[in-house]
N, C-alpha and C positions, 0 to 999 in steps of 0.2 A: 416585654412579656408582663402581662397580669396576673393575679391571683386567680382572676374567673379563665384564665385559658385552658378549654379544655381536654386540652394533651398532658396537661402539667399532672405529674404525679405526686402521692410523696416522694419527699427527700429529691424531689428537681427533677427523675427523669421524664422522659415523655411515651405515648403510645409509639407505636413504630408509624410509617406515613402508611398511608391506604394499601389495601392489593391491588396489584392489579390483575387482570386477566387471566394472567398464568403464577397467580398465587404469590409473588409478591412483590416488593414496591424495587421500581428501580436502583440502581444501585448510588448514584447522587443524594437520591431521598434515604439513603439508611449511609453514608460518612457524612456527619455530624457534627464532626470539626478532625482537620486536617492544617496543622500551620506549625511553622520555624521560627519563632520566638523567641526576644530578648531578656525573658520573665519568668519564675519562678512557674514550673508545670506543673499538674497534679494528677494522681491515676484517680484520686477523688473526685475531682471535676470531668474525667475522661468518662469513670464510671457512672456519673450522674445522668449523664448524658446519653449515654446507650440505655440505660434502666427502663426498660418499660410492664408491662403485665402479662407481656407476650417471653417474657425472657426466660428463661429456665435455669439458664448461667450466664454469669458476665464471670469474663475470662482478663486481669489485668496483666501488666508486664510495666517493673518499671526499671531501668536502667541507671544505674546510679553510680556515681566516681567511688571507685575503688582505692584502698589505699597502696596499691602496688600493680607491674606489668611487667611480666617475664622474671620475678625476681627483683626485679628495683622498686624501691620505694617511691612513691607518688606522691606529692604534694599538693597539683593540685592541676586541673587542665582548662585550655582556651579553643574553644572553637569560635570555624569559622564557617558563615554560612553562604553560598552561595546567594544572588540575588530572587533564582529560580529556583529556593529550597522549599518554598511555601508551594510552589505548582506543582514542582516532584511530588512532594510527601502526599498531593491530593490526588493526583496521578495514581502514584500507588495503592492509597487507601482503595481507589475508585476503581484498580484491577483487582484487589483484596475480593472488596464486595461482588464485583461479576463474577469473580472464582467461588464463589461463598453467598449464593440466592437466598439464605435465612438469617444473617448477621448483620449487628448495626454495626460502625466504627466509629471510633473518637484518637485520633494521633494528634501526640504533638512534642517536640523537638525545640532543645531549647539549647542557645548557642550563647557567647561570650564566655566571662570568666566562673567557672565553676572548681566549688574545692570537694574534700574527700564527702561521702554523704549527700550531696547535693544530687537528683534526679536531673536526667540530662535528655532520658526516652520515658515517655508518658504515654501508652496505652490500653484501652478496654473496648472489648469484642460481646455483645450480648448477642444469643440467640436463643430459641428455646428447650437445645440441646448441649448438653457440654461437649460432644466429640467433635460439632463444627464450629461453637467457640475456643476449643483448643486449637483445632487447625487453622481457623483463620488465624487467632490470635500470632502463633507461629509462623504462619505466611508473613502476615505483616513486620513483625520485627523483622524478620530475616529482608524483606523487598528493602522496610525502610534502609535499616545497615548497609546495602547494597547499592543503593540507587541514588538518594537524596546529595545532594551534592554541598557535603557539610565534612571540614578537615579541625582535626583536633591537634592542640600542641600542649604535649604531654607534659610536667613540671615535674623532675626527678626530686628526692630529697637531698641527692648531691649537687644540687646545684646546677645543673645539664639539663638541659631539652632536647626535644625528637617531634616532627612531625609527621602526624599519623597521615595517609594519604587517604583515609578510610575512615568506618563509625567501629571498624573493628574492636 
């Protein structure tokens, strides 16, 4: 991408893709980025991404290791990703968007070793109304939690592990 390209907004986002026909762009052309990742994620970068001029709210959600579950202390947790966790989560995004005809997306999931603080769910939903970037945005975690086929193992402060079967 160039400085003359002209989608490019400030601050990196872009216009949304063309309408179509029945008022707006398919739902491929508005998820944006959808991937499972072994890198450090950003709702910053998620955000940048959906921004365009058409937006009214961008809606983020970031997920982040906690210092505790159930009452035990957390140290620190390991996920694992599926090989097919990059198609799910695009999958989803891309049921997100045909549920949600005004919304961009940008998800992304991020697996290996993570400690307390570190984001683990990275996403932002822009449209030009906040009640259908709240909704979608809500859809989406929830699908992603649900469906991505990504297992966590939890690091107790005592010493003890557990694996989650789930993004629960």
């Amino acid at each position: 991408m160039t400085d003359d390209d002209p989608t490019l907004l400030p601050g990196g986002g872009h216009d949304p893709a063309p309408a179509t026909a029945g008022g707006t762009a398919p739902a491929a052309d508005r998820v944006l980025l959808a991937r499972v990742v072994d890198v450090t994620v950003s709702v910053a970068e998620c955000s940048a991404l959906v921004t365009s001029r058409a937006s009214g709210a961008v809606v983020t959600f970031e997920g982040v290791v906690r210092d505790h579950d159930e009452g035990r202390g957390v140290e620190a947790l390991h996920y694992e990703a599926h090989p097919t966790a990059t198609e799910v989560i695009r999958e989803v995004a891309l049921a997100v968007a045909e549920a949600h005809p005004e919304v961009a997306i940008a998800v992304e999931h991020r697996y290996g070793d993570l400690v307390v603080g570190d984001v683990a769910l990275a996403c932002a939903v822009a449209s030009a109304h906040r009640a259908e970037a709240f909704a979608a945005c809500a859809a989406l975690v929830d699908e992603v939690k649900a469906r991505t086929p990504i297992w966590k193992r939890q690091e107790f402060t005592d010493g003890s592990d557990e694996w989650v079967a789930s993004l629960g």
